[in-house]
C-alpha positions in Angstrom: -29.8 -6.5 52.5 -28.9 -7.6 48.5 -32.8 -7.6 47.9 -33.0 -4.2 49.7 -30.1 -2.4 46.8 -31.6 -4.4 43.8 -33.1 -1.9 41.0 -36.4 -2.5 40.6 -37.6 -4.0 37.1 -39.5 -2.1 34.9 -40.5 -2.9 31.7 -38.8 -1.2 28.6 -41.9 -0.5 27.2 -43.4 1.0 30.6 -39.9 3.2 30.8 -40.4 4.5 27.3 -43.9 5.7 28.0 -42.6 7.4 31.1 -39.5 9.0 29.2 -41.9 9.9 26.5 -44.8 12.0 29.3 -42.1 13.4 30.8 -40.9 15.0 27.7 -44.0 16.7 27.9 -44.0 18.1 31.2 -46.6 15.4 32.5 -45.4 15.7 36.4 -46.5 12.1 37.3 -44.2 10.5 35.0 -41.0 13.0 36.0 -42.0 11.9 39.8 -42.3 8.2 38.7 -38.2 8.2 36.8 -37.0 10.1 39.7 -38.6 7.6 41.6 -37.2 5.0 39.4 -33.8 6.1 40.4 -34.3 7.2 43.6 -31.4 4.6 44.8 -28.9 5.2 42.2 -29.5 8.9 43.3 -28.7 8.7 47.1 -26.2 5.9 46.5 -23.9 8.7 43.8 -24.9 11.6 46.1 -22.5 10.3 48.7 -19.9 10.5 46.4 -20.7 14.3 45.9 -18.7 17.0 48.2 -21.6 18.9 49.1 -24.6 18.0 51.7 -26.5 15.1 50.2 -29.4 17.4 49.7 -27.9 19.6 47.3 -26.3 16.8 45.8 -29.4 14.6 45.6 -31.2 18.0 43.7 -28.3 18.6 41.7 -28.2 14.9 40.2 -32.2 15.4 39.8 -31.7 18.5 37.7 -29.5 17.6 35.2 -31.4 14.3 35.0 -34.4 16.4 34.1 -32.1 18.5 31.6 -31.3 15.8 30.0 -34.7 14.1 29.6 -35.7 17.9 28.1 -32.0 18.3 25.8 -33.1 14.8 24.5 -36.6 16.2 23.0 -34.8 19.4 21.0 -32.2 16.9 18.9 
């Protein structure tokens, strides 16, 4: 079960890259961080008082927001 919650590893320089495509609207890098963080997603979701659907979409959006508000500084 501990191997099952563990965050998977990814490289800071592979994370970078990803943060710096997604910036740019490349879709297969947004998919691969949300991906990334799929399980720190459902797990905060739970702690949201609204259906885990509209709490999973709302964490997704202002990750996305923030990935986007980060470019404009």
């Amino acid at each position: 079960m501990e191997a099952q919650n563990a965050p998977r590893d990814v490289p800071d320089d592979e994370f970078l890259s990803l943060l710096q495509l997604a910036k740019q609207n490349d879709e297969e890098a947004i998919l691969k961080l949300i991906d990334l963080f799929k399980g720190d997603i459902l797990r905060v979701s739970k702690y949201i008082y609204t259906s885990e659907e509209d709490a999973v979409s709302d964490i997704i959006l202002e990750l996305l927001e923030m990935i986007k508000e980060e470019n404009k500084e």
